[in-house]
C-alpha positions in Angstrom: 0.2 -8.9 30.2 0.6 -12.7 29.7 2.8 -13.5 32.8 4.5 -17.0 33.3 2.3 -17.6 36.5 -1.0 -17.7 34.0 0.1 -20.1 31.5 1.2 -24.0 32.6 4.5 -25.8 31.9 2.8 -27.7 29.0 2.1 -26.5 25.8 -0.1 -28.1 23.2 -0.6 -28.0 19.5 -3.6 -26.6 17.9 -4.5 -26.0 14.0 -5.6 -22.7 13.3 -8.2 -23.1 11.2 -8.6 -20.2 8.8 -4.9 -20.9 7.5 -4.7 -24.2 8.2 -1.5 -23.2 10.1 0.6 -25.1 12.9 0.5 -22.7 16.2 1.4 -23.3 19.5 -1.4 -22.3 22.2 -1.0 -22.6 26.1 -2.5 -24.5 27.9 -4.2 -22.0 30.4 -5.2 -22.1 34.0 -8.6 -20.0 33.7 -11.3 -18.4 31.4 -10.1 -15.0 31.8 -6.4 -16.3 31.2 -8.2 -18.0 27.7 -9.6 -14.8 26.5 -6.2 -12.9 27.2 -3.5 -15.5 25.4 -5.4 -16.9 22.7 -3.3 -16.0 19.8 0.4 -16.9 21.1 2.7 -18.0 19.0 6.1 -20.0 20.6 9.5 -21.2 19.6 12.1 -23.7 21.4 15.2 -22.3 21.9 18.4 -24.6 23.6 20.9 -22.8 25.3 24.4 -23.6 23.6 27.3 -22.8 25.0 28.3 -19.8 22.2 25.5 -18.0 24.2 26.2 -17.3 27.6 29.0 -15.1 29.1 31.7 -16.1 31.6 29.8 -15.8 34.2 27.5 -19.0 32.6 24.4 -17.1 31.8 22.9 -16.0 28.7 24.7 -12.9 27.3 21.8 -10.0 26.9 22.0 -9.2 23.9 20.8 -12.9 22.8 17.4 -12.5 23.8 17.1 -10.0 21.0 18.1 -12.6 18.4 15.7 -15.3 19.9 13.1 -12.6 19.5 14.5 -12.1 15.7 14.3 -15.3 15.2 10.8 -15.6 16.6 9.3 -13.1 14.3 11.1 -15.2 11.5 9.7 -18.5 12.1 6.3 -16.8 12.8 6.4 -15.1 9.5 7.7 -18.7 7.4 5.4 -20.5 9.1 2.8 -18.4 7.7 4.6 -18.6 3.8 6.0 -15.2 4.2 10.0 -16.2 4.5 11.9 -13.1 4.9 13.8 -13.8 1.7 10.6 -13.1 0.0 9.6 -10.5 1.1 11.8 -8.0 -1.0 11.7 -9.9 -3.6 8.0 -10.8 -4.0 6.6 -7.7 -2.2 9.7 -5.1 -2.3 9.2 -4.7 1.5 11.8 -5.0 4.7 11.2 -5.0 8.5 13.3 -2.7 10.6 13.7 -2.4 13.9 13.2 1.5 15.3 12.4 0.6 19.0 13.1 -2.4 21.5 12.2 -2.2 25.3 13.8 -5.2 27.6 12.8 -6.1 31.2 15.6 -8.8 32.3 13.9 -10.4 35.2 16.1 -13.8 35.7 18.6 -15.4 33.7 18.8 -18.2 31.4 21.6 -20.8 31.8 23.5 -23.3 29.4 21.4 -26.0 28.5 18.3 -24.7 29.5 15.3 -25.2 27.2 13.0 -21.9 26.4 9.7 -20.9 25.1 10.0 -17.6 22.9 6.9 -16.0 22.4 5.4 -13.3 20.2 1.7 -11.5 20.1 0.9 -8.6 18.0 0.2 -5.6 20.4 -0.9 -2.9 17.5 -0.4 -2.3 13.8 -0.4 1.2 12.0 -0.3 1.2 8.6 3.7 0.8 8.3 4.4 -0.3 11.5 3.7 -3.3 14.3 4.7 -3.9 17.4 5.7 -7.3 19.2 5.4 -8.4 22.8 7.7 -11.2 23.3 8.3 -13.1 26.8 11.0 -15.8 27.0 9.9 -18.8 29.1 11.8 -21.3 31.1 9.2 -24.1 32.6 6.4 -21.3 32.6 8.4 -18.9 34.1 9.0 -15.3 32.7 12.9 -14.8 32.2 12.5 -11.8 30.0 9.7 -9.6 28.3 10.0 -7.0 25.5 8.6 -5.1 22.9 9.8 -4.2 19.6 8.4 -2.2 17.3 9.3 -2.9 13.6 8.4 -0.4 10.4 8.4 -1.8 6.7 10.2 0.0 4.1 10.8 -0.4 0.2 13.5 -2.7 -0.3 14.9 -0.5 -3.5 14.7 3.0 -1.7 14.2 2.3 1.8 12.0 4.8 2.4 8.7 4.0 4.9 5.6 2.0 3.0 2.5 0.4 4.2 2.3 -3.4 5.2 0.8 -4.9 2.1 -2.8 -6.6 3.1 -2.1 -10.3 3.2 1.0 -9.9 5.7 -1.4 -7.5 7.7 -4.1 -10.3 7.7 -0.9 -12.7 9.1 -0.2 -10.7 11.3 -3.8 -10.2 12.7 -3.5 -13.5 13.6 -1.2 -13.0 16.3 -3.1 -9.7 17.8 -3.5 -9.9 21.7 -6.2 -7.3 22.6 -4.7 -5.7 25.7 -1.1 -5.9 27.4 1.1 -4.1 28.9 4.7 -3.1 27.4 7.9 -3.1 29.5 8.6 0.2 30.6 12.4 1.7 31.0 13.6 3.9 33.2 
């Protein structure tokens, strides 16, 4: 898996080529590190007050909507804005499966990194592995496994080609997923 003790504090800015697309790469400590986490993809995330719980840490269930909102800015950044997709491709993405490690937590004001990689696609389904950095350390990693569906009957449908090929971009070759117990 891409742990926080492989990838530096810094992150840098590279173009992807093929799309001409803004992502955000690591900055990695060794080759085998390179060949592991070359397609991540990263978003800032301040902690606001409206997020943690009285005892001053981030509430849980949050790190599921950073994740959310992760997979949205991944998916407008690469012109496919969720308000489109029904309408221009009659498709929606629903969560059927979401597994959580908590490993430390996240404070007010504290800036993270939430990532996403593509672990597998099926023809109507994709899974995410997401971690959520503080300084290069791993507060949280999860996977969650969305399937598309027609947006006029809801009923399960492929992923249409060109999101498949945005999503391809994003494909990590091997990780390991957070396991419950």
């Amino acid at each position: 898996m891409f742990t926080a003790t492989t990838i530096q504090r810094q992150f840098i800015h590279s173009l992807y080529s093929s799309a001409g697309i803004l992502i955000l790469e690591p900055v990695l400590k060794n080759e085998k590190d390179a060949h592991q986490d070359n397609r991540l993809f990263s978003i800032p995330v301040h902690i606001n007050y409206e997020d943690t719980d009285a005892g001053g840490v981030v509430y849980y269930g949050n790190y599921l909507g950073y994740m959310e909102r992760a997979r949205n800015a991944y998916l407008r950044q690469h012109g496919f804005p969720l308000s489109l997709l029904a309408r221009n491709y009659n498709v929606l993405f629903v969560v059927t499966d979401a597994r959580i490690k908590y490993l430390f937590p996240a404070r007010l004001d504290d800036e993270l990194q939430v990532t996403l990689k593509v672990q597998k696609m099926r023809a109507a389904t994709v899974m995410f592995l997401h971690e959520v950095l503080k300084e290069g350390k791993c507060l949280v990693q999860a996977s969650v496994n969305l399937a598309t569906i027609n947006s006029e009957t809801f009923k399960p449908c492929r992923i249409p080609q060109n999101i498949r090929s945005c999503f391809d971009a994003a494909r990590c070759e091997s990780t390991k997923v957070p396991k419950t117990q």
